[in-house]
C-alpha positions as CSV (number, residue, x, y, z in Angstrom):
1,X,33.2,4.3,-2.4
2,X,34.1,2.3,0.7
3,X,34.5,-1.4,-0.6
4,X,30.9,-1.7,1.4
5,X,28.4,-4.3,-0.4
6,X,25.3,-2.2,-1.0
7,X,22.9,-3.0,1.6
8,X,20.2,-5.8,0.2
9,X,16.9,-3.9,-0.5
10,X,14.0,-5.9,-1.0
11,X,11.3,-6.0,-3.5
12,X,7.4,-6.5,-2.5
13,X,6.5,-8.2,-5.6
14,X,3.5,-7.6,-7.7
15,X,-0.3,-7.5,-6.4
16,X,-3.2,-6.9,-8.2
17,X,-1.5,-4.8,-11.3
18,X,1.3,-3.1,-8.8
19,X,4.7,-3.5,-8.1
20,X,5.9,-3.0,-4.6
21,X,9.7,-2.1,-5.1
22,X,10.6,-1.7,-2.1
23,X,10.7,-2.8,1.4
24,X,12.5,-1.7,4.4
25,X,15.1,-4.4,5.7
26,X,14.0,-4.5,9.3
27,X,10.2,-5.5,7.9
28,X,8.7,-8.8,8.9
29,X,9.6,-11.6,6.2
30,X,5.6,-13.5,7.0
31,X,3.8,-12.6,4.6
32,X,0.0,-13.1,4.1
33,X,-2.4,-12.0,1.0
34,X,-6.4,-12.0,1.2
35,X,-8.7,-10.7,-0.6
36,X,-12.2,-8.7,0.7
37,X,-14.9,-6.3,-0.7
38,X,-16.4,-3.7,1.4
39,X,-19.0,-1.1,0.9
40,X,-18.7,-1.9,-2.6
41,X,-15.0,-1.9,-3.3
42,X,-12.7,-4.6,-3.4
43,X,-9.4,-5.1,-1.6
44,X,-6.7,-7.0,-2.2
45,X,-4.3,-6.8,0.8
46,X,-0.8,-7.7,1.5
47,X,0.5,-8.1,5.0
48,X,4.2,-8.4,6.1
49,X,4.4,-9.0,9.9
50,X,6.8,-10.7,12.2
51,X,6.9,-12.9,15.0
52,X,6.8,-11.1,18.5
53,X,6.8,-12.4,22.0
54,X,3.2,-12.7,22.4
55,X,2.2,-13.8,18.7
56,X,2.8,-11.8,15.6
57,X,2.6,-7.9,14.5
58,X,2.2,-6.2,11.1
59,X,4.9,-4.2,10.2
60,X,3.4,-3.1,6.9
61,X,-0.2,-3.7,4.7
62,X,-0.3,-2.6,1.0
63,X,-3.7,-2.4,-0.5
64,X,-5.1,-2.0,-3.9
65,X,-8.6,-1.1,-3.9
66,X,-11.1,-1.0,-7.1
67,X,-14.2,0.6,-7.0
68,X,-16.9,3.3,-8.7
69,X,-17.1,5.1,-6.1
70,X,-13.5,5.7,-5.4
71,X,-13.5,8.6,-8.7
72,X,-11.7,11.5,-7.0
73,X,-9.1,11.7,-4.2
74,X,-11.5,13.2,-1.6
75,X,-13.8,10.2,-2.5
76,X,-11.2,8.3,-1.8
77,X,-10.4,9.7,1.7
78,X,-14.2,9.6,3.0
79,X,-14.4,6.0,2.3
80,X,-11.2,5.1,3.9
81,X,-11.7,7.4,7.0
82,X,-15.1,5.5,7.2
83,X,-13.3,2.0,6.6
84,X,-10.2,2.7,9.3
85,X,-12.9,4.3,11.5
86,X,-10.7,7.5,11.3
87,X,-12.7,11.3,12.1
88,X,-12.2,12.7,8.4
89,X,-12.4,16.4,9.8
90,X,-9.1,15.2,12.3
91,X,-6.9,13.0,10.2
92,X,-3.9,14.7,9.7
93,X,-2.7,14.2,6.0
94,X,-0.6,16.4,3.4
95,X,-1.0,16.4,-0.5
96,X,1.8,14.6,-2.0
97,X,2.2,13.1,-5.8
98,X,2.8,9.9,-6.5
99,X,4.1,10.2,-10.1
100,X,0.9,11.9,-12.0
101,X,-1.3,10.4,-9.2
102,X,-2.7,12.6,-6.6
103,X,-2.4,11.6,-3.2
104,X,-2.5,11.9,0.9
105,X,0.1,11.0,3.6
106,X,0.7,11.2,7.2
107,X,2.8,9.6,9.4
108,X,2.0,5.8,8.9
109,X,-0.5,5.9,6.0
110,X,-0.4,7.0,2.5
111,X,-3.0,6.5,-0.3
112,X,-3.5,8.2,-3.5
113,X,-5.8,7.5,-6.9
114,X,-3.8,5.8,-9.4
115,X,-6.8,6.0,-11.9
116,X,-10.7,6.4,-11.2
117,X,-12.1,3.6,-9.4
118,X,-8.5,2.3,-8.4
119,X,-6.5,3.3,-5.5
120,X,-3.3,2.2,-3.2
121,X,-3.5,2.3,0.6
122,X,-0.2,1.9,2.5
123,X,-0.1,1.7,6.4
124,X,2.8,1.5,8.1
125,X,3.9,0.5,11.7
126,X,4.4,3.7,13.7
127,X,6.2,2.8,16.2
128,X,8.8,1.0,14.2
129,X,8.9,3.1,11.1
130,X,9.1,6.6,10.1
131,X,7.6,9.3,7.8
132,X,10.5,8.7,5.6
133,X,10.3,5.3,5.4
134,X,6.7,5.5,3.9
135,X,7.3,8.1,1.4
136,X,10.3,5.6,0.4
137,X,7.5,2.3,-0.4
138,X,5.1,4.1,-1.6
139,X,7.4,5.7,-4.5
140,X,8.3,2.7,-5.6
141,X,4.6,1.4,-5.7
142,X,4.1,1.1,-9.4
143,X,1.8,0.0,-11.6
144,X,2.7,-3.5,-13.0
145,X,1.5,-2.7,-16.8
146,X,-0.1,-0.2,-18.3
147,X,-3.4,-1.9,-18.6
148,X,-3.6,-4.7,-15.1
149,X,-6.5,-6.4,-16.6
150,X,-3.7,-7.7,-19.9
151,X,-1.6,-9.4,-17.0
152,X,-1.5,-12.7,-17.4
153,X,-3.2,-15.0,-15.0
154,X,-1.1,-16.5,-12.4
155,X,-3.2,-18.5,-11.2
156,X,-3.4,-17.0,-8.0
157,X,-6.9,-15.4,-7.7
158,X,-5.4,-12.6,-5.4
159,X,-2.3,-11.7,-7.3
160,X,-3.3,-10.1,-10.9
């Protein structure tokens, strides 16, 4: 014990039935939500950025996706290689587990299948973040309740 404060960790809050638990200090404190739908599935989205010299850069984008066709993990993969315009046959990833749920990571991206038809994308900014800083958010991605449709409405219509 050195008589240091333990450094001040910072919590994501909840979107759409998940808890983001943690966030790196040195990530951007603007933070924008929006919700989409695309080729059938819906997004809600989360964007932490920060102010740069020439306008603004995202540091960091959570995304919860719900959708039938998103009922395995390499369902999963095809639609988001298609939706980050990504070659599927080149995209680098390695199984990982997030808690029962099976997933895919890389360098700046996870993603994994929390249940059929519902899914968490996290990208990360390369260039100021590593491998191990990705692995540390998206562990303490968890789901809100057991059941995110028994949350109770806060109004927001992006925030579940």
């Amino acid at each position: 014990m050195t008589g240091a404060p333990d450094p001040v960790t910072r919590d994501g809050g909840e979107l759409d039935g998940f808890h983001i638990g943690y966030l790196p200090p040195e990530v951007g404190g603007l933070v924008s939500d929006f919700a989409s739908e695309w080729d059938t599935v819906r997004f809600v989205t989360r964007f932490w950025e920060r102010q740069i010299e020439d306008g603004h850069r995202v540091d960091l984008r959570v995304h919860v996706l719900r959708g039938d066709r998103l009922r395995s993990l390499a369902e999963l993969r095809g639609f988001l290689a298609e939706y980050h315009e990504r070659d599927n046959a080149d995209w680098a990833l390695t199984d990982f587990q997030h808690g029962e749920a099976p997933g895919l990571i890389g360098a700046a991206e996870a993603f994994w299948l929390a249940a059929p038809g519902v899914a968490v994308n996290v990208l990360l900014d390369p260039e100021r973040f590593t491998a191990d800083n990705l692995r540390a958010i998206t562990q303490r991605i968890t789901s809100a309740a057991a059941d995110p449709a028994s949350l109770p409405d806060s109004g927001d219509p992006l925030v579940r």
